[in-house]
N, C-alpha and C positions, 0 to 999 in steps of 0.2 A: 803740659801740652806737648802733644809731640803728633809723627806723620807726617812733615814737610821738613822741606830747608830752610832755616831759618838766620836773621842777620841781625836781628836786634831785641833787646826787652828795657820794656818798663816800668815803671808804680813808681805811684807818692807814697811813699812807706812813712809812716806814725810810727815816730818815736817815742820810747818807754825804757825806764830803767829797773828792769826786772830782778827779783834780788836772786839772785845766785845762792847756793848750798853752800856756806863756809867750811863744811867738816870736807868737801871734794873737789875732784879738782874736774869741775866742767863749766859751762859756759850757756849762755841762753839767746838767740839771734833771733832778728827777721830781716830775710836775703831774699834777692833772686838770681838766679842759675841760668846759666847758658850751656848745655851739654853732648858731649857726641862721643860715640865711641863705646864699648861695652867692656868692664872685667877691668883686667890691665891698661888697658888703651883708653879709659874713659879722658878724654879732655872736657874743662869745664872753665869757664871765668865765674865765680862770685862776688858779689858787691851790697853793702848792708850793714845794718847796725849791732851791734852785741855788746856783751856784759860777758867778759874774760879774767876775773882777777888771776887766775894763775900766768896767763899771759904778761898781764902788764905789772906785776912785782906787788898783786893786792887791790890793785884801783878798782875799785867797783863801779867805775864812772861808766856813761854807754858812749861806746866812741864807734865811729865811721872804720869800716874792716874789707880789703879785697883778700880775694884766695886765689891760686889756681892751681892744676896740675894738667901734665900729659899725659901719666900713665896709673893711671888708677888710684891717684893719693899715696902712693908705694915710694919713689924716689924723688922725685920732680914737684917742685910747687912749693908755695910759702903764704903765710898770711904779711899782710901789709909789705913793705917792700924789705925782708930778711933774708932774701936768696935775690941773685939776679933775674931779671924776667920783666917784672912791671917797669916803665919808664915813666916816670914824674915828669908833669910838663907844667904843673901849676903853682904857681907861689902862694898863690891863697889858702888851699888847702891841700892837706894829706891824708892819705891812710892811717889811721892810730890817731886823727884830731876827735879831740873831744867835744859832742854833739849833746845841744838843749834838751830833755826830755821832756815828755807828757807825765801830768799828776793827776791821780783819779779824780774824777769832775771838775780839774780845775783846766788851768793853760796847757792846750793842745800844739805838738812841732810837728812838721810835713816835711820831708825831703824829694824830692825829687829824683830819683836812678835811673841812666838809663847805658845799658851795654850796647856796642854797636860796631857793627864790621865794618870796615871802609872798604868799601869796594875797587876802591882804587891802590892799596896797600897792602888790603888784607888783613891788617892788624885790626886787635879789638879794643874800642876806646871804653874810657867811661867818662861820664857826666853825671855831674850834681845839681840840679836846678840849671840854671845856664854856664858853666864852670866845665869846661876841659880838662879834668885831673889829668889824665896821660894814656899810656894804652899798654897792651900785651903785643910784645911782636910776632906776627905770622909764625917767624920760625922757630918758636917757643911751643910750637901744637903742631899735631898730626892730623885727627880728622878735622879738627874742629877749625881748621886753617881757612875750608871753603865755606862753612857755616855750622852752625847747628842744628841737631836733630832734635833735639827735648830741649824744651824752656820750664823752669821752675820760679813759683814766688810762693814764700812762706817761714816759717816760723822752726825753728830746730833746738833742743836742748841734751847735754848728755845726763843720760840717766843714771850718775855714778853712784845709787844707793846695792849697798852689798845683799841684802835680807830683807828692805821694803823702799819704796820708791822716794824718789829724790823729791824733798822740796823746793826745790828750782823753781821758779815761775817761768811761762812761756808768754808774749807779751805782755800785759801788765800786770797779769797774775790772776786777771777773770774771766772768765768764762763769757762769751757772747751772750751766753741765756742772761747772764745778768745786767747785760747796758750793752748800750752799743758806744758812741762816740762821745769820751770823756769817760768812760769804766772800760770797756776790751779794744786792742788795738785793731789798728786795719791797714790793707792795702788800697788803693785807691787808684785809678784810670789805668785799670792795666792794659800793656799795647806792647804790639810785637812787629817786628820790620820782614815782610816777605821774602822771600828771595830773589823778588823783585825790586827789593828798597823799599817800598811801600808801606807804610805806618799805617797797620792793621789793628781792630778792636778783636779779643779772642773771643769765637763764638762756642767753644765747645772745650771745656777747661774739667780735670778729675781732679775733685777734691782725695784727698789721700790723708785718713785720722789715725795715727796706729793705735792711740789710749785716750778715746772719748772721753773717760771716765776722769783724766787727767789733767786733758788738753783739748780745747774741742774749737772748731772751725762751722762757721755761718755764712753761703755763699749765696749775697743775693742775685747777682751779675751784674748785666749791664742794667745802672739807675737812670743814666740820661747827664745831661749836664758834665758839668765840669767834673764829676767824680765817677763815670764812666765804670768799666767793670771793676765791682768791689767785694771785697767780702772782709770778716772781723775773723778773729782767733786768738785762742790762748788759754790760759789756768792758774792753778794756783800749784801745779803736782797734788803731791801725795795731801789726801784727803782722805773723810770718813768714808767716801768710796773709789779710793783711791790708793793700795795700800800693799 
């Protein structure tokens, strides 16, 4: 979503422990993005779940993950707290805790994220259900100091197969056409703070699939109720059409 200034994001992101490609070294998330800036200059906060074994020394486990940079992913920025930047303000939880997942048709996890600029600071905090993890300091970003120009939520994997496509799953490893809640994952009441402050439902959101064939995304929007704008996503990768 982008075209405005923007100060905050949110979803219930559905947790899942997707299995990652053992023969490579990549990863399989569902995040959302706070973004400004273009090329070099992009500043970004993210915040969200994944499955990193190269990161964590093999742990397949799906654990809680921020990122950021100021200049385009090039020098600046770190996952969880490995360079200076993020401040930890919560004893409860951390970046790199290890988070309950969803099992096909069985027991369903929901987290709650939400990034957000303090108007009074400038810094960008994060939250987890009611939980104040800590924030990014103002003077850690360039554009992104006054707010954000693009907000993203969704699903990301790298595709490290040499000659045919990686088996990586992208959330649970199914595909929307085949279930919705309890078989493919989702985001749930997503919401964005204006540059007003004001906690906004998105009316006009671009889905973005690069390999349907892969990985595929089903937006129904806003459903009403407590699960507000939503949509599912995800795959199994490489398949009989997929290859």
């Amino acid at each position: 979503m982008s075209g405005s200034k923007y100060h905050g994001s949110s979803a219930l992101l559905n947790l899942w422990n997707p299995l990652v490609d053992a023969n490579e070294v990549g990863f399989s998330l569902g995040q959302l993005w706070a973004d400004s800036g273009t090329n070099d200059a992009v500043n970004t906060v993210e915040a969200g779940w994944h499955v990193y074994p190269k990161f964590y020394g093999g742990d397949t486990r799906t654990r809680l993950f921020i990122y950021w940079t100021s200049d385009g992913y090039t020098k600046t920025g770190c996952y969880n707290l490995n360079c200076p930047g993020f401040v930890q303000v919560s004893t409860k939880l951390a970046p790199g805790a290890v988070l309950s997942a969803s099992t096909y048709k069985g027991s369903q996890f929901y987290l709650n994220f939400l990034v957000y600029r303090d108007p009074k600071t400038g810094h960008w905090w994060l939250r987890l259900a009611d939980e104040w993890i800590g924030y990014w300091p103002k003077t850690i970003f360039t554009t992104l100091a006054s707010g954000a120009t693009v907000l993203e939520w969704g699903g990301e994997i790298i595709n490290g197969g040499t000659t045919v496509h990686t088996t990586t799953d992208m959330g649970s490893g199914h595909f929307p056409s085949e279930g919705l809640d309890g078989v493919s994952a989702s985001f749930n009441n997503l919401q964005y703070v204006d540059q007003n402050d004001k906690v906004m439902k998105p009316t006009s959101v671009s889905a973005i699939v690069s390999g349907p064939k892969c990985y595929d995304l089903k937006v129904f929007g806003d459903v009403g109720g407590n699960r507000g704008y939503t949509f599912f996503f995800g795959g199994p990768g490489r398949n009989a059409n997929c290859c």
